[in-house]
C-alpha positions in Angstrom: 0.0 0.0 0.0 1.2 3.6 -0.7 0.3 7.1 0.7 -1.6 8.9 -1.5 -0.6 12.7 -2.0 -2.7 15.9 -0.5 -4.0 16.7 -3.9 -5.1 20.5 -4.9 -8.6 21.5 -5.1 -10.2 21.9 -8.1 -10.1 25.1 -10.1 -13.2 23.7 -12.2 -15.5 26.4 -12.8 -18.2 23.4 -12.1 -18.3 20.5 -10.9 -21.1 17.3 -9.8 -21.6 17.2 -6.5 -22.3 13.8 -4.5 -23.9 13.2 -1.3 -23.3 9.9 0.9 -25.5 9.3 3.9 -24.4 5.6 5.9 -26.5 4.3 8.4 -28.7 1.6 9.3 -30.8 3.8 11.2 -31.9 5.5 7.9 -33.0 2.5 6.2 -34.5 0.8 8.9 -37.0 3.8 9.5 -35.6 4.4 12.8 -34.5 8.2 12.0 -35.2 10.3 9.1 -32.6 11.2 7.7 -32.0 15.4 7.8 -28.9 15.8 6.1 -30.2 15.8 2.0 -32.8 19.1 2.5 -30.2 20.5 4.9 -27.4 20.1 2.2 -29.2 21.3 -0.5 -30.2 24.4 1.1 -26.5 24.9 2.0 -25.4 24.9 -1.4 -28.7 25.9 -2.5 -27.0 29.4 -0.5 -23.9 29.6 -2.7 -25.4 29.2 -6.2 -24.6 25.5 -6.6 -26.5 22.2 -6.7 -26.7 18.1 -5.5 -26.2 16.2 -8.5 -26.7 12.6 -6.7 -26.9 11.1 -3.4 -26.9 7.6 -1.9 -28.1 5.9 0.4 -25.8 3.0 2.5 -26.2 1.0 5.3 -23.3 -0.6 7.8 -22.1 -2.7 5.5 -18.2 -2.7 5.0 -18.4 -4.2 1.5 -21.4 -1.9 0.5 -20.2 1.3 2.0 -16.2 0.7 0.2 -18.2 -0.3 -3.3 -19.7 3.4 -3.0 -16.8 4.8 -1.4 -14.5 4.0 -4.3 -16.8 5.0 -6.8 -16.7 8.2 -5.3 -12.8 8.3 -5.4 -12.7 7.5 -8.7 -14.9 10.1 -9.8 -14.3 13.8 -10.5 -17.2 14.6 -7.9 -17.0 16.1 -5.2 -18.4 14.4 -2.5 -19.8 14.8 1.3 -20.5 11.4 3.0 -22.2 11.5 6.5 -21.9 9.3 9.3 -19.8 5.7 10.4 -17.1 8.0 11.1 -17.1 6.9 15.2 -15.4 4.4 17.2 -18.1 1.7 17.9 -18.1 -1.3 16.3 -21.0 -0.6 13.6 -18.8 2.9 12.2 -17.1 1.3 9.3 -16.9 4.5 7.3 -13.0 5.1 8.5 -11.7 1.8 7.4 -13.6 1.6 4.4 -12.4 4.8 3.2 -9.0 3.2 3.6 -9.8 0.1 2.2 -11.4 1.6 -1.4 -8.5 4.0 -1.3 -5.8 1.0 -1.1 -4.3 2.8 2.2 -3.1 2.0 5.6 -4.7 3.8 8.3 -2.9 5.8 11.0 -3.5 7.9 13.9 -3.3 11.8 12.4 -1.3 13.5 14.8 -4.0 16.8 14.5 -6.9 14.7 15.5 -5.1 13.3 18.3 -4.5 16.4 19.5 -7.5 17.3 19.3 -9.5 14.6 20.7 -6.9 14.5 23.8 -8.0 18.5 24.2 -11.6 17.0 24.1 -10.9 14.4 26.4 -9.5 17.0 29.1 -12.2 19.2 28.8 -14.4 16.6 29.2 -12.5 15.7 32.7 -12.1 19.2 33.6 -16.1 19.7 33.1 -17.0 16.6 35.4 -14.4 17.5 37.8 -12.3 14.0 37.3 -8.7 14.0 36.9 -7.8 13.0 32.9 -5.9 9.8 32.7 -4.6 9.6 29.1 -3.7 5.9 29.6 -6.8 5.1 31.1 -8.3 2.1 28.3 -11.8 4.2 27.3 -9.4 6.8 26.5 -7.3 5.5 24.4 -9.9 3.8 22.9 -11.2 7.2 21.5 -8.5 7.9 19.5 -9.6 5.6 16.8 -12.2 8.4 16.0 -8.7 10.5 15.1 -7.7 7.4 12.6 -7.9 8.2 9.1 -6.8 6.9 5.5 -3.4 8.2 5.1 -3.0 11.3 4.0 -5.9 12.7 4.9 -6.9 16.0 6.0 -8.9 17.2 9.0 -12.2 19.0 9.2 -12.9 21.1 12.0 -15.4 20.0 14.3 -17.0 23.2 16.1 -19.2 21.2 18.5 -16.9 19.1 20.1 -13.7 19.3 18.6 -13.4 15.4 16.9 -12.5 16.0 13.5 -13.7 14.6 10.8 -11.3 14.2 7.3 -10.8 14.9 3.6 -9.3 12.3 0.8 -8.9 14.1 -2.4 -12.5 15.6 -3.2 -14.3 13.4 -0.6 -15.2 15.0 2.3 -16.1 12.7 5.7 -17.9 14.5 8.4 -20.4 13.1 11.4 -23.7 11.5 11.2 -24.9 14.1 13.9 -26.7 17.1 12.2 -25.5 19.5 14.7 -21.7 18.7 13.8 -21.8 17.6 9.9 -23.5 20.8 8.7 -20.7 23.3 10.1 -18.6 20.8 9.4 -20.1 20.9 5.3 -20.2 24.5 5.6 -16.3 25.2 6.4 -15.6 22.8 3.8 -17.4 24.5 0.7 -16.4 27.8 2.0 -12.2 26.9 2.8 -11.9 25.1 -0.4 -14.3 25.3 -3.3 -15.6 29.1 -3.3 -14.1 29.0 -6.7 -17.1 26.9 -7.6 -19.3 29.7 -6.1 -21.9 31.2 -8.7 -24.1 34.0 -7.7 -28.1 33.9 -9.3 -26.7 31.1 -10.9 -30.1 28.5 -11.3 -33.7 29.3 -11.2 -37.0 27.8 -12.1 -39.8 29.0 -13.5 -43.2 26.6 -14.1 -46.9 27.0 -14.4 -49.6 25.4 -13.2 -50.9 22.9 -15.8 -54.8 21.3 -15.8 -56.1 19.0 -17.6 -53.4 18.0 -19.9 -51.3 14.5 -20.6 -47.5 14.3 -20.1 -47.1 12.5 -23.4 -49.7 15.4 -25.0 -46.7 17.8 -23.8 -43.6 15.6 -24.5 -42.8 16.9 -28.2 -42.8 21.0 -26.6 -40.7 19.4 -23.7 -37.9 18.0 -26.2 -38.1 20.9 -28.7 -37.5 23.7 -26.3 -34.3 21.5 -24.5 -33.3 21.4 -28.4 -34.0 24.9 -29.0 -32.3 26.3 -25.8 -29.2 24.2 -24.6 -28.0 23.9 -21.5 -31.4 24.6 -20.0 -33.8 22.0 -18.6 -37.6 21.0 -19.0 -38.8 19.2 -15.8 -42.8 18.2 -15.3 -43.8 17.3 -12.1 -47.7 15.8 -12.4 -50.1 15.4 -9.3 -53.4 13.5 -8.7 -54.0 14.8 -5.3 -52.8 17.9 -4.7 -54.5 19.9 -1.6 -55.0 23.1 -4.2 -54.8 22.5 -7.5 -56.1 18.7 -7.6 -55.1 17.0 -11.0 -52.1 18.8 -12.5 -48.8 19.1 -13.7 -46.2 21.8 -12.5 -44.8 22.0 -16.2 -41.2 24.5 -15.8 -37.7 25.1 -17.0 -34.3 25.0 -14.9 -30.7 26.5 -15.6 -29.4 29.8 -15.7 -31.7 32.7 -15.4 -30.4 34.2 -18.7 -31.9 31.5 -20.7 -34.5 30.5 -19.1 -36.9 33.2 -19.8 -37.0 32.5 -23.9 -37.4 29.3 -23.4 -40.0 29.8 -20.8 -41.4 32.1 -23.3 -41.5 29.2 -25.6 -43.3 26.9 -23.3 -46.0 28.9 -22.7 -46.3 29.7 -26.1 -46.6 26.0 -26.7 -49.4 25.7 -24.4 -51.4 27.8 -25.3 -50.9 26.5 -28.7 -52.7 23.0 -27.2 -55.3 25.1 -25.7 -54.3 24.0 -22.3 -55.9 25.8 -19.3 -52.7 27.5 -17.4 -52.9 28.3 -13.4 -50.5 30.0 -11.2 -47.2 30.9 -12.2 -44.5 29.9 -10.0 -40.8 30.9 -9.5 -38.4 29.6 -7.7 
């Protein structure tokens, strides 16, 4: 096995980005998981967008298949959770394992984690033993791939770590968002694009997807680079039976081809309701 180097971020003016969520808990039903909206809205906030996410349970085998195809991707990725010490946090080792690396203990997380640990003591008025066997148990939070990079942890000071363009944070809400946040904003502001994606869709009754297919196609063909998405309900509290008919990309070029749509429509004689904008 052989250290992998502490590549540069990428200078891409875009890029896919990748979301990872590991946990039994989140398949069983037992939580919901929080971190999807919540990520989305962060870089919802700085003009950019999720292009994918995934969904893993505590599988070692499962969790390195999807781990490695992150790796090996351009993408850059957040994955969330299995990052701990107890015996169903895999993430860690897997990392390791799709990477081809050793693991070690990274001297910064050590550091911090022992800071952690006497604050702990200090807090419940207990003397810190560093040698004391829970203790040094803990430090296998602080053992990552090798050469990886820390991630600040605000809340508690256990780091979490970067491989290349894969970013490993906490399952905990209150610790992976800040933790997501200080990542996008430390390294990949580059990628930053302000007013750089809106929507804009009507309210649609009455009509048939595959009636509206052929004005779908020939406004993506007209207008590249921008999208057609229709979203149809049979229940909706408000409008009953519709579809939320729109286009997506960059406001620039959005409104002719929005223009186009609606032209379209009308040309079908379809009955339009609210506009909406997003």
């Amino acid at each position: 096995m052989t250290q992998i180097p502490a590549p540069a971020e990428s200078s891409a003016e875009s890029r896919d980005i990748g979301l990872v969520i590991v946990g039994d808990e989140i398949l069983s039903g037992k939580r919901a998981d929080k971190h999807m909206p919540k990520v989305i809205e962060l870089l919802a906030a700085r003009g950019l967008q999720l292009a994918w996410a995934e969904y893993v349970g505590d599988d070692p085998e499962r969790i390195t298949a999807v781990l490695r195809r992150a790796f090996a991707s351009a993408d850059l990725v957040f994955s969330c959770g299995g990052i701990g010490a107890t015996p169903d946090d895999h993430t860690r080792q897997c990392a390791a394992k799709a990477l081809d690396v050793e693991l070690e203990l990274h001297p910064q997380a050590e550091a911090l984690i022992r800071e952690r640990m006497q604050d702990t003591a200090r807090e419940q008025g207990i003397t810190y033993e560093p040698d004391r066997p829970d203790n040094i148990h803990r430090l296998n939070m602080g053992v990552f791939p090798k050469g990886a990079r820390i991630i600040p942890n605000p809340y508690n000071k256990i780091p979490g770590f970067s491989v290349r363009h894969v970013h490993f944070v906490p399952g905990f809400p209150v610790m992976a968002w800040p933790m997501i946040e200080w990542v996008l904003d430390s390294h990949y502001r580059q990628l930053f694009r302000d007013k750089a994606y809106a929507e804009k869709s009507v309210i649609v009754f009455g009509a048939m997807e595959a009636t509206l297919t052929p004005l779908m196609e020939q406004i993506e063909r007209d207008h590249p680079g921008v999208k057609v998405f229709s979203l149809p309900s049979v229940d909706h509290p408000e409008y009953g039976r519709h579809i939320d008919l729109g286009v997506k990309g960059d406001p620039a070029r959005i409104e002719p081809a929005y223009a186009q749509l609606l032209a379209g429509l009308k040309g079908f004689g379809a009955r339009l309701g609210p506009e909406l904008v997003r």
